[in-house]
C-alpha positions as CSV (number, residue, x, y, z in Angstrom):
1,X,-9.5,-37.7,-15.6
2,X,-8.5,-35.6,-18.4
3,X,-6.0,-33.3,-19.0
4,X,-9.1,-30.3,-19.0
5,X,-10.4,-31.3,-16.0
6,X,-7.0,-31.6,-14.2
7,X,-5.9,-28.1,-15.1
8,X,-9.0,-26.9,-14.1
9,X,-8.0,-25.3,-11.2
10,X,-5.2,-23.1,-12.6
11,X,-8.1,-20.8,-13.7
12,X,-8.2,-19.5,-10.1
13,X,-4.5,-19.7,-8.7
14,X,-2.8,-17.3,-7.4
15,X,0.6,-17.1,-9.8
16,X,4.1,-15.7,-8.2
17,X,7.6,-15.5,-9.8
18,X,10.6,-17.5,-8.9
19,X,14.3,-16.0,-9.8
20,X,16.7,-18.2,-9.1
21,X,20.7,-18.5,-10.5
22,X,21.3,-21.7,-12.5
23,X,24.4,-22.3,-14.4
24,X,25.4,-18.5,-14.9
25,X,22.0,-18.1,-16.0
26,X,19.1,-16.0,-13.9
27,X,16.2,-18.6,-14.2
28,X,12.3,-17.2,-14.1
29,X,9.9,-19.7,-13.3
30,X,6.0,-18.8,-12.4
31,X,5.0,-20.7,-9.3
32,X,0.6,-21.4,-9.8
33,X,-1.1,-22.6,-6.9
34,X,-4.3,-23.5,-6.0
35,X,-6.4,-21.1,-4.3
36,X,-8.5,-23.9,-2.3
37,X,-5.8,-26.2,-2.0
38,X,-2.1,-24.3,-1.3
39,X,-0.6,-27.8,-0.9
40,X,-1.5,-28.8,-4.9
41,X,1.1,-26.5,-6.9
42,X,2.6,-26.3,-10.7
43,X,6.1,-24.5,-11.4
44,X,6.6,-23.9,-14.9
45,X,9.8,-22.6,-16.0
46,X,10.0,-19.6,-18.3
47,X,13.1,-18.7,-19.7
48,X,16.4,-17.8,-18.4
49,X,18.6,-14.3,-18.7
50,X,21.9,-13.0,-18.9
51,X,21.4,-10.2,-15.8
52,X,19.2,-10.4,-12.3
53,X,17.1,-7.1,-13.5
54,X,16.4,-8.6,-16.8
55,X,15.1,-11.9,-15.0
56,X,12.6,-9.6,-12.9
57,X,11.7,-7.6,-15.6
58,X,11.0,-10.9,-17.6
59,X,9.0,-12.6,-14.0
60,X,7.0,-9.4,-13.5
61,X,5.7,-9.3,-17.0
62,X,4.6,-13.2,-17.4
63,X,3.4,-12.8,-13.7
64,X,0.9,-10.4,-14.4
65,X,-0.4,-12.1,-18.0
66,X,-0.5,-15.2,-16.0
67,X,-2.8,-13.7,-13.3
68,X,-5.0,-11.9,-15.3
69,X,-8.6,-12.4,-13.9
70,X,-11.8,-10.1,-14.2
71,X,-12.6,-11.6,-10.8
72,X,-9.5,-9.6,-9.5
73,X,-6.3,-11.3,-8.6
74,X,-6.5,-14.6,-6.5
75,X,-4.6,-15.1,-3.0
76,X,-4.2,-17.7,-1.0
77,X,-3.0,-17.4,3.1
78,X,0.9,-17.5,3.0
79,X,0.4,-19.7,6.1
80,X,-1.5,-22.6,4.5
81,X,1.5,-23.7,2.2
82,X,5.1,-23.9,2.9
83,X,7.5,-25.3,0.1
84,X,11.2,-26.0,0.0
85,X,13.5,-24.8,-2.9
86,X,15.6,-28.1,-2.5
């Protein structure tokens, strides 16, 4: 398959934000996953920042850009996918 085809489905995930404290660093990463699948799942890491507000200032903005849709924002059933952060 190509690469088009496989990323297909990003054009209808639902996108959240992850914060997370690495190495003195707050870490942002956006969290994509697929609205007909919640099981198939990208995270992409964003940046990093010096301070916890700035790292949800920073999530918030690329969350929304990310999720941009004219259809209106996509969700997906918080029971259907459960993943660990280890």
């Amino acid at each position: 398959m190509s690469a088009n085809k496989d990323s297909k489905w990003l054009l209808d995930a639902e996108v959240q934000s992850k914060i997370e404290y690495v190495k003195g660093r707050w870490q942002v990463s956006l969290v994509f996953i697929d609205t007909k699948d919640p099981n198939h799942i990208l995270v992409q890491t964003i940046g990093d920042y010096r301070s916890k507000r700035l790292a949800e200032i920073g999530a918030m903005y690329m969350q929304q850009n990310a999720a941009k849709d004219i259809r209106g924002t996509q969700k997906v059933n918080k029971d259907d996918y459960n993943f660990n952060n280890n």
